[in-house]
DSSP file (Angstrom, degrees, kcal/mol; ACC not computed):
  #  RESIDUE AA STRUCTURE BP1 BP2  ACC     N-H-->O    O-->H-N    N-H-->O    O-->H-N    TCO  KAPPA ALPHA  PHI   PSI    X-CA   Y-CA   Z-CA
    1    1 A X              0   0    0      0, 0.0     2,-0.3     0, 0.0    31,-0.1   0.000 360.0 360.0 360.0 142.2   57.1 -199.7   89.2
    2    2 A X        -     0   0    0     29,-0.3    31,-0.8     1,-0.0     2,-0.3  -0.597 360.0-140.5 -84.9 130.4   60.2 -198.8   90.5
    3    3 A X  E     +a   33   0A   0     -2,-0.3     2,-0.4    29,-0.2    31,-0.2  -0.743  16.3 175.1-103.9 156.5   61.4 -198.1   94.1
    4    4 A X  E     -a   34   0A   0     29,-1.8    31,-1.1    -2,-0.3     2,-0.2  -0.975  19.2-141.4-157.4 150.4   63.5 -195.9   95.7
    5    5 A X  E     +a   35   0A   0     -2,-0.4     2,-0.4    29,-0.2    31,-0.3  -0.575  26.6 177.2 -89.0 149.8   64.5 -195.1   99.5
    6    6 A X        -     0   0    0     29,-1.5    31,-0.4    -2,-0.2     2,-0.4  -0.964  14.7-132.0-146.1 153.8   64.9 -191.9  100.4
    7    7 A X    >>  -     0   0    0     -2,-0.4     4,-1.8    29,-0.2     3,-1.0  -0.907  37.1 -98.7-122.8 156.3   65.7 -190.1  103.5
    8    8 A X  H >>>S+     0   0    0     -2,-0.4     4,-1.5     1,-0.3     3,-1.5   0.881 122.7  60.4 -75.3 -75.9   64.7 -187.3  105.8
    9    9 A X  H 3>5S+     0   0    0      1,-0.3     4,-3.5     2,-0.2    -1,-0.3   0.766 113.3  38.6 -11.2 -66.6   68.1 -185.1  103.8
   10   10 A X  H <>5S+     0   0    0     -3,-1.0     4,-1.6     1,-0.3    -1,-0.3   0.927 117.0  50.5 -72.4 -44.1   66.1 -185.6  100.2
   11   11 A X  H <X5S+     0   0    0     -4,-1.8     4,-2.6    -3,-1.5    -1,-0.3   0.973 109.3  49.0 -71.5 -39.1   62.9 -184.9  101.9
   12   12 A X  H  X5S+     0   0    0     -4,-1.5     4,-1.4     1,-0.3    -2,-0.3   0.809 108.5  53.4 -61.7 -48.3   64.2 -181.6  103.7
   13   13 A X  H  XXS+     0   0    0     -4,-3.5     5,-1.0    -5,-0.6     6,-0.6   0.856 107.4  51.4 -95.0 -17.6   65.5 -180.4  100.5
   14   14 A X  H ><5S+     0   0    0     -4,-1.6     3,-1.2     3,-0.2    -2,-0.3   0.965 114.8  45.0 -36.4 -68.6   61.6 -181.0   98.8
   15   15 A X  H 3<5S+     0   0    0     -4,-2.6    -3,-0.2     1,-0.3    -2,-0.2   0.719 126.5  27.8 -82.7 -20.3   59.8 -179.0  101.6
   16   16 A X  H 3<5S-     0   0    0     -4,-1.4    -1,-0.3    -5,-0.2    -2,-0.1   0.431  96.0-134.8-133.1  19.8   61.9 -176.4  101.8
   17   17 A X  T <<5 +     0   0    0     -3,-1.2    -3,-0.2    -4,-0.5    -4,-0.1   0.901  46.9 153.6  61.8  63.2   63.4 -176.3   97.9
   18   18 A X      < +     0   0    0     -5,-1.0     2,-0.4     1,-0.2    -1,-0.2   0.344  67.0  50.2-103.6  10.4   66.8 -175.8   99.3
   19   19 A X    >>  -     0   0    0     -6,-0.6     3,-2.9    -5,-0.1     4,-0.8  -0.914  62.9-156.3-154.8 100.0   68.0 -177.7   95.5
   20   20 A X  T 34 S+     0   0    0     -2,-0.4     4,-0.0     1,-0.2    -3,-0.0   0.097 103.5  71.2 -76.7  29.0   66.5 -176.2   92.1
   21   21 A X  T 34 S+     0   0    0      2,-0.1    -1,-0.2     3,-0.0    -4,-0.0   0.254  84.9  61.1-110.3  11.7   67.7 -180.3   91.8
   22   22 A X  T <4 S+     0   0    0     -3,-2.9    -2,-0.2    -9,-0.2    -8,-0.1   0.676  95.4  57.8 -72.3 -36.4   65.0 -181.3   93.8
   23   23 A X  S >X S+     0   0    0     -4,-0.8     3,-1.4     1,-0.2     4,-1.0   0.934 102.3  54.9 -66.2 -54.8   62.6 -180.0   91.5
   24   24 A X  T 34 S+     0   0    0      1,-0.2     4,-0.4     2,-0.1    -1,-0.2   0.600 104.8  49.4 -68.1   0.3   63.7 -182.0   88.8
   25   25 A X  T 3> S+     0   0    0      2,-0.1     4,-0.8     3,-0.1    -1,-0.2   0.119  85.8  84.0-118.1  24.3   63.6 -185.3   90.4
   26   26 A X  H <> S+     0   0    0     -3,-1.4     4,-1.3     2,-0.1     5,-0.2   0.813  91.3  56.4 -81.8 -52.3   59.9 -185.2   91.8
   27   27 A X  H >X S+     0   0    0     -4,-1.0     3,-2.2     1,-0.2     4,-1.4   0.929 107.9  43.1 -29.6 -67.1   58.6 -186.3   88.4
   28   28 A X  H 34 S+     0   0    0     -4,-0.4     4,-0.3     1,-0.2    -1,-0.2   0.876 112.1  51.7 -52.2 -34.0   60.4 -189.0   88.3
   29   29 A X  H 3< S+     0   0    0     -4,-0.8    -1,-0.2     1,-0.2    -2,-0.2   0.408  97.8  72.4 -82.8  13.3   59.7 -189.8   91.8
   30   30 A X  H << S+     0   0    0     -3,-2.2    -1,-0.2    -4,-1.3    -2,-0.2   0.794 100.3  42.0 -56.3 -60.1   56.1 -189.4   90.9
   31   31 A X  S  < S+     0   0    0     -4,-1.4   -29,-0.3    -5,-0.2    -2,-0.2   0.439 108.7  87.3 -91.1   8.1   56.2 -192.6   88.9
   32   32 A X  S    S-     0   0    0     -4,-0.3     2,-0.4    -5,-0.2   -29,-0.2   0.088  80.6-114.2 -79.8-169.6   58.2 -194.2   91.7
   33   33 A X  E     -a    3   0A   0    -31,-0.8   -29,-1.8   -32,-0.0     2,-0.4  -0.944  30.4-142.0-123.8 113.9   57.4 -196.1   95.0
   34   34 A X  E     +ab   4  74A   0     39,-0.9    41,-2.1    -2,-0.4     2,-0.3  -0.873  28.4 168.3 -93.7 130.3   58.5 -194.2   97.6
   35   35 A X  E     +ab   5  75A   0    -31,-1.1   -29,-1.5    -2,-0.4     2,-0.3  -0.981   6.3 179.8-129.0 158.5   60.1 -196.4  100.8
   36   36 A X  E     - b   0  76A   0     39,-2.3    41,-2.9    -2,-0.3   -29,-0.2  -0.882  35.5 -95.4-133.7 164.1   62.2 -195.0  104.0
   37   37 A X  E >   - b   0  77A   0    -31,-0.4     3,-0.8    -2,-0.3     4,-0.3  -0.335  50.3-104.2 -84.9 166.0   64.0 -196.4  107.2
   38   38 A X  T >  S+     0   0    0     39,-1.0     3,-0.7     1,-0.3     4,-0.4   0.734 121.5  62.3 -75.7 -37.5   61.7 -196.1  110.1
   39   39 A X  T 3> S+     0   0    0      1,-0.2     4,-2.2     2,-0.1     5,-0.3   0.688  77.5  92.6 -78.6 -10.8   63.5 -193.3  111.5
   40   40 A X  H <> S+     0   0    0     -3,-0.8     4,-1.8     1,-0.2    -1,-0.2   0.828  83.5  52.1 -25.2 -51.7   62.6 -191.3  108.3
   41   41 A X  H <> S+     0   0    0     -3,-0.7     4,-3.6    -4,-0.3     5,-0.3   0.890 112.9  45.8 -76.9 -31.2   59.4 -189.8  109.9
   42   42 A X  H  > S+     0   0    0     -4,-0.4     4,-3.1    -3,-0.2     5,-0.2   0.998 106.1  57.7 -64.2 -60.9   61.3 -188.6  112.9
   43   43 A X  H  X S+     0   0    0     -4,-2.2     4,-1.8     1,-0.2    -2,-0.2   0.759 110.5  39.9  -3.1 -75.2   63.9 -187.3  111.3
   44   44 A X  H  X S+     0   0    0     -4,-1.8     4,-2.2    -5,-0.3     5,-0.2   0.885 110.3  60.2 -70.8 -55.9   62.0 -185.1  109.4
   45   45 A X  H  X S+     0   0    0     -4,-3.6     4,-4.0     1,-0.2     5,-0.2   0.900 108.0  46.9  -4.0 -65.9   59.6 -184.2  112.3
   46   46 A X  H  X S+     0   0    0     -4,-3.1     4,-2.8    -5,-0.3    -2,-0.2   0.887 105.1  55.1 -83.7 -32.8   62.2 -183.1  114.1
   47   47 A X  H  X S+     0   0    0     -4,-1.8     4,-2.3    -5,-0.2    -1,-0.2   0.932 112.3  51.1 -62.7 -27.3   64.2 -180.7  111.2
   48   48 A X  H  X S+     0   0    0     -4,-2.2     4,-1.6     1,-0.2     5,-0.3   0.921 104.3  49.6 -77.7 -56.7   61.0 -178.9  110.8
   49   49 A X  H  X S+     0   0    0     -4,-4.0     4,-1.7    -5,-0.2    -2,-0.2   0.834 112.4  56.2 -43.2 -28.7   60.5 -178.3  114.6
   50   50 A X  H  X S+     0   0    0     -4,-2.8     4,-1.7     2,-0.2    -1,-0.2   0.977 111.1  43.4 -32.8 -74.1   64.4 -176.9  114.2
   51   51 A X  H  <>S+     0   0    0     -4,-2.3     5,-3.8     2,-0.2    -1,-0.2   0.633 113.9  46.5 -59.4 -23.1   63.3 -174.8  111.9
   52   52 A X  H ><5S+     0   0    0     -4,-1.6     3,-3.7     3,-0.2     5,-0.4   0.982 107.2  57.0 -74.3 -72.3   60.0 -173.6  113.6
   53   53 A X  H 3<5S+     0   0    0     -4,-1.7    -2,-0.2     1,-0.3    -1,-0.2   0.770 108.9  52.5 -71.0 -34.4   61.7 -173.1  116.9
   54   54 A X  T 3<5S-     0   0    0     -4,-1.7    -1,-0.3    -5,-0.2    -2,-0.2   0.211 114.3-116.1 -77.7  14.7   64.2 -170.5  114.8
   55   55 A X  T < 5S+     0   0    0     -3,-3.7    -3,-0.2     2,-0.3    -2,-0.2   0.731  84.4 124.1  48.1  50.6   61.7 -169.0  113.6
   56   56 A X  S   <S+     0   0    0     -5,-3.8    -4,-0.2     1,-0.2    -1,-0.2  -0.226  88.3  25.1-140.3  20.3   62.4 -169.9  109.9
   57   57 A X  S    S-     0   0    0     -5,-0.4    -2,-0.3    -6,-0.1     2,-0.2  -0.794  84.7-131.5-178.0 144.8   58.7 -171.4  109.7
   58   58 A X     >  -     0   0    0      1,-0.2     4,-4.1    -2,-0.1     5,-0.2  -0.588  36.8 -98.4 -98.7-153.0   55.6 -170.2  112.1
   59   59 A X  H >> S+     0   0    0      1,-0.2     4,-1.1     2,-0.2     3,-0.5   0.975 121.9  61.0 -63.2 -53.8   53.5 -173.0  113.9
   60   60 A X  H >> S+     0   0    0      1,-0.3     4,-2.7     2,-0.2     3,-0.9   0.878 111.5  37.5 -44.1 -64.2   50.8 -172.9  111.3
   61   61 A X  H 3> S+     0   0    0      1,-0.2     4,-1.1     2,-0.2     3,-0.3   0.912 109.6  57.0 -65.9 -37.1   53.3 -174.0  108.3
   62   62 A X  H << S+     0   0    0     -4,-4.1    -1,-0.2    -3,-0.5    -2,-0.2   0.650 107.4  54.7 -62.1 -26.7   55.5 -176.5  110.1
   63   63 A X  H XX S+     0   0    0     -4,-1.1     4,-2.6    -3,-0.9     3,-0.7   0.847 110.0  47.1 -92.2 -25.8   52.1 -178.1  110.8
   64   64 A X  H 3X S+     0   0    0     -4,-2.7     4,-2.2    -3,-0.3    -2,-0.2   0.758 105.1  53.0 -94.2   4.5   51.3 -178.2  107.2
   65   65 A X  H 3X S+     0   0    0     -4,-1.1     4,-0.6     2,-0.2    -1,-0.3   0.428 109.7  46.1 -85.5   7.4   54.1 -179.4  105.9
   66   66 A X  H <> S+     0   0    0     -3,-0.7     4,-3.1     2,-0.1     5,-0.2   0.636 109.2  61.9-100.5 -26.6   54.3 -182.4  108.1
   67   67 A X  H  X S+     0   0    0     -4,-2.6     4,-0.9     2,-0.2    -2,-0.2   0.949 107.2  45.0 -56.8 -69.8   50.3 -182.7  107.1
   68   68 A X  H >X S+     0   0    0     -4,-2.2     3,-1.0     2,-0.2     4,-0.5   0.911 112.3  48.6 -41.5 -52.7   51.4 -183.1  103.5
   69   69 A X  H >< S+     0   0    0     -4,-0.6     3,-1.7     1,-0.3    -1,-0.2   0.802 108.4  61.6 -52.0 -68.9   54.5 -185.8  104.5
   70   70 A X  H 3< S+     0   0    0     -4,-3.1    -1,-0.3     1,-0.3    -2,-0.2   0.548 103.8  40.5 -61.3 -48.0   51.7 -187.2  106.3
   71   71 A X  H << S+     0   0    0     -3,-1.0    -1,-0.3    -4,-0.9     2,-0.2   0.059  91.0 112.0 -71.9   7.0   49.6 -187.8  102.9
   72   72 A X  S << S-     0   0    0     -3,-1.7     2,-1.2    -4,-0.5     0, 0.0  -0.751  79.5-119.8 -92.2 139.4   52.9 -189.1  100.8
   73   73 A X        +     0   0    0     -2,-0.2   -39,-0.9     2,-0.0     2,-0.5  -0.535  51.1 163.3 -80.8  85.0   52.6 -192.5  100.0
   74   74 A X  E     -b   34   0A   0     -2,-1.2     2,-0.6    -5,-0.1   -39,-0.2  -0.828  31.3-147.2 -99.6 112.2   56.0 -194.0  102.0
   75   75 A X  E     -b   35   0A   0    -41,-2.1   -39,-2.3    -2,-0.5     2,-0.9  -0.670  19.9-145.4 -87.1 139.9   56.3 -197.3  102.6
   76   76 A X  E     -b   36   0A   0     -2,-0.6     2,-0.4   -41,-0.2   -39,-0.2  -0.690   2.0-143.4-112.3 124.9   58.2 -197.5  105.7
   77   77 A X  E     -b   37   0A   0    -41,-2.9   -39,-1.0    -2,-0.9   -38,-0.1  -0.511  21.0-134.2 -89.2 125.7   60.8 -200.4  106.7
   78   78 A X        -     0   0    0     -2,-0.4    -1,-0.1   -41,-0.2     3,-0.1  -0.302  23.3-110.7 -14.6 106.9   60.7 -201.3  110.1
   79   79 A X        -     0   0    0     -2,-0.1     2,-0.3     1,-0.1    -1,-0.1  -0.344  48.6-105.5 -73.5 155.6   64.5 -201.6  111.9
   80   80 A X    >   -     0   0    0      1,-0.1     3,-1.8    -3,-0.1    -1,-0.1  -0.516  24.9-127.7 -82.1 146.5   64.7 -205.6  112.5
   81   81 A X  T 3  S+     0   0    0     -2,-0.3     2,-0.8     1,-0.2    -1,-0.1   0.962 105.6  49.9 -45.5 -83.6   64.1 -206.4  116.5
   82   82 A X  T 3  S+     0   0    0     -3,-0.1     2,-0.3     2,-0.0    -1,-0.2  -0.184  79.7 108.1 -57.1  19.9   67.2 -208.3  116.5
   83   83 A X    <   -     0   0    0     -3,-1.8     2,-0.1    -2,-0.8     3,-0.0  -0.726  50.0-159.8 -96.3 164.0   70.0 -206.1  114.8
   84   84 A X     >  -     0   0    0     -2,-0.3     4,-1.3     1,-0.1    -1,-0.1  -0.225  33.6 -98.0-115.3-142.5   72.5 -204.8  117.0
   85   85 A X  H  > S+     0   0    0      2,-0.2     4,-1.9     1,-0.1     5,-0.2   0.684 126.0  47.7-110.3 -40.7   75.2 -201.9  117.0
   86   86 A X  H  > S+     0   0    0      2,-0.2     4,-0.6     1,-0.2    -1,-0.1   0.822 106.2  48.8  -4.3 -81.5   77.5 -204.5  116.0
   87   87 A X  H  4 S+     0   0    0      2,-0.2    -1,-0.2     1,-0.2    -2,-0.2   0.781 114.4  53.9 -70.7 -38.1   75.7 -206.1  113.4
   88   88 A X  H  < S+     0   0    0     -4,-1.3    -2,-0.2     1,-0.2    -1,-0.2   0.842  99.0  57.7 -49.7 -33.6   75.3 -202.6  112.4
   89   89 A X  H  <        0   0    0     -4,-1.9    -1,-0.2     1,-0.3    -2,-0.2   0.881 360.0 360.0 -56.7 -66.0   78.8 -202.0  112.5
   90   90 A X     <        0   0    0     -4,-0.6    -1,-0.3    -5,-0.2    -2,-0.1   0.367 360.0 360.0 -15.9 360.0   79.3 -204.9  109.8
């Protein structure tokens, strides 16, 4: 099975359909393996609470659309202890 990383952007535009080309890649990412950076969940958290707090979602929905991400199977990579802003920089 095939993986592919995805990020809070690609996820944002799934939960709130902001790309009729979003629809057409969930199949495929169906048959995938989903993985994300460890900030992925935060990320995401935090653009629905955006949206919530602008009243562009109430509390009730914001809660279930992070219960569904919750239920996604994403594996999620850990940032390494030992990089720096540096190494990032590389």
């Amino acid at each position: 099975m095939a993986r592919i990383v995805i990020d809070a952007s690609v996820t944002m535009a799934w939960l709130f359909d902001e790309d009729a080309a979003a629809a057409k890649v969930k199949p495929v990412l169906d048959r995938c393996e989903l993985v994300a950076p460890w900030l992925w969940r935060l990320e995401v958290t935090n653009a629905v609470l955006v949206r919530e707090r602008r009243k562009l979602l109430t509390e009730s929905q914001a809660f279930r659309l992070l219960q569904l991400l919750d239920e996604l199977a994403i594996e999620l990579v850990a940032e390494p202890l030992a990089r720096s802003a540096s190494g990032l920089l590389r």
